[in-house]
C-alpha positions as CSV (number, residue, x, y, z in Angstrom):
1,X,88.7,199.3,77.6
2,X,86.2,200.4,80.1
3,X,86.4,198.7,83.2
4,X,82.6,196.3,82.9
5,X,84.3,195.4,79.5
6,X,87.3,194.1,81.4
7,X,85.1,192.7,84.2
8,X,82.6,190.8,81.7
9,X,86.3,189.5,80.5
10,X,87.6,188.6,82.9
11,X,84.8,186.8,84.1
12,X,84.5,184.7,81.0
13,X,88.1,183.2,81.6
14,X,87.2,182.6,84.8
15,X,84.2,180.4,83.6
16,X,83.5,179.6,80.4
17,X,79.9,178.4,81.3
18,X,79.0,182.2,81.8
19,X,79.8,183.3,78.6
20,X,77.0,183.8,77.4
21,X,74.6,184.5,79.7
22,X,77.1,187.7,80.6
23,X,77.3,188.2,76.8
24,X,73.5,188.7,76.8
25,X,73.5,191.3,79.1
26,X,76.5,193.1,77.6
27,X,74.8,193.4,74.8
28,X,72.1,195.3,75.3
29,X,74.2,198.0,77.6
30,X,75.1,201.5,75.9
31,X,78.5,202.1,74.4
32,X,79.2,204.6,76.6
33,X,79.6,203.3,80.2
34,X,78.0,205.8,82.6
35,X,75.1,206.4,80.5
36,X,71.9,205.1,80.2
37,X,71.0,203.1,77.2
38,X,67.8,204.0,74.7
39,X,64.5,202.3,76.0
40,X,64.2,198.9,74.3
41,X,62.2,196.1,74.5
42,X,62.4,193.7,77.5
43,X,64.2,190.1,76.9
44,X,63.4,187.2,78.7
45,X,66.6,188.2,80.7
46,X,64.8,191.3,81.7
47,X,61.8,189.6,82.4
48,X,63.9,186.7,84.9
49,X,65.4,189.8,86.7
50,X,62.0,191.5,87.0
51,X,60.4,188.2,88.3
52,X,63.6,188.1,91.2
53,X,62.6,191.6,92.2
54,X,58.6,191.1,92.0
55,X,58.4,190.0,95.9
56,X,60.5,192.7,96.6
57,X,58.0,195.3,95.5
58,X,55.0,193.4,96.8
59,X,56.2,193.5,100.4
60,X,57.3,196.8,100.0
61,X,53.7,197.9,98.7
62,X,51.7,195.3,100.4
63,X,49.8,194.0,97.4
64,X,50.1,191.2,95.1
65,X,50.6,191.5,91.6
66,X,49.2,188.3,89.2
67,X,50.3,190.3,85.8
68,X,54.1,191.4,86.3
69,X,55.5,191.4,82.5
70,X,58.9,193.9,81.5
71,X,57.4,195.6,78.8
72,X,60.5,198.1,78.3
73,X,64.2,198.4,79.8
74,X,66.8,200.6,80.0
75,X,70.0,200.3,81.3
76,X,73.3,201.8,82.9
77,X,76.5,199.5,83.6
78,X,78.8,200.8,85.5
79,X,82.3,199.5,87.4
80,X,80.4,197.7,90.5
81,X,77.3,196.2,88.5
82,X,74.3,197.3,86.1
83,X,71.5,199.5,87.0
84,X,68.1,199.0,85.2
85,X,65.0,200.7,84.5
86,X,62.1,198.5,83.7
87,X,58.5,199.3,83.1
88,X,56.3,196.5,84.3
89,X,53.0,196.0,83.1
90,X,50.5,194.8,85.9
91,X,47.6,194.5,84.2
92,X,45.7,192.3,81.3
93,X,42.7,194.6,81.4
94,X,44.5,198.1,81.3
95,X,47.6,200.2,80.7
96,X,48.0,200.4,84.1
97,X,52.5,199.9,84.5
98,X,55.4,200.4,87.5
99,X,58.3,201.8,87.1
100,X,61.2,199.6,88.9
101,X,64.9,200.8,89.4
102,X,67.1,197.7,89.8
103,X,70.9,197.0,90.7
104,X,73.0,194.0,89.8
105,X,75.9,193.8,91.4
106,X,78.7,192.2,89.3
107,X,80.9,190.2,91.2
108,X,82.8,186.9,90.8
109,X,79.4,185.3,91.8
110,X,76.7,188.0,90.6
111,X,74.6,189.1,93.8
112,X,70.6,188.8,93.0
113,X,69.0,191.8,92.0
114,X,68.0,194.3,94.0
115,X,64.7,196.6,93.8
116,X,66.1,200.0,94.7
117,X,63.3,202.2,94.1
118,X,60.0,202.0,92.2
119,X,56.9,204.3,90.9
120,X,53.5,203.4,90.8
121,X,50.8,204.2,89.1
122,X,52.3,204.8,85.5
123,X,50.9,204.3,82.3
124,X,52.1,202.3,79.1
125,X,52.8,205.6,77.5
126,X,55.1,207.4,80.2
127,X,58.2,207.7,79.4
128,X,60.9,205.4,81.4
129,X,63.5,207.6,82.6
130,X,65.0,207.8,85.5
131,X,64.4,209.0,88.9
């Protein structure tokens, strides 16, 4: 069993109440730990991760964002936590997107998320892969 499987397991003893939100996330990673999963279409999870990380980038950039929606996510889980591509979309009136690289850290208490790098200035249609 690979070792997030266990993790997510072990986990869930620990504390029933979690269950399912660490379920949710399980879910959507690839079969294959250690590779990324296929684009697919943000979740509210996503979307409660991307708003957690949304200051993060406006400091960073110095610029306010009042549209911030995951449009599209991928995602790699590995041993110490679960890396994630999103594409956010920051505009009503355009296709204007960023593309954000985000780490989870899984622990016995998960650590917030954490904005590792981004790319700005992307389109709806670019591709979401990562960098």
């Amino acid at each position: 069993m690979p070792c997030t499987q266990r993790r997510l397991r072990t986990q869930e003893q620990q504390n029933p109440a979690k269950r399912s939100s660490l379920s949710k996330f399980s879910s959507m990673s690839s079969e294959n730990t250690g590779e990324w999963s296929e684009a697919l279409r943000a979740t509210p999870q996503i979307q409660e991760i991307t708003n957690k990380v949304k200051p993060q980038l406006e400091e960073k950039v110095h610029k306010e964002y009042p549209v911030f929606v995951a449009v599209i996510c991928r995602q790699l889980t590995l041993c110490g936590g679960t890396h994630y591509l999103i594409k956010v979309s920051i505009s009503d009136s355009t296709d204007e997107c960023v593309h954000l690289y985000v780490v989870q850290t899984l622990t016995r208490d998960p650590l917030e998320p954490e904005l590792i790098k981004y790319q700005l200035k992307k389109k709806i249609a670019d591709p979401l892969e990562p960098f």
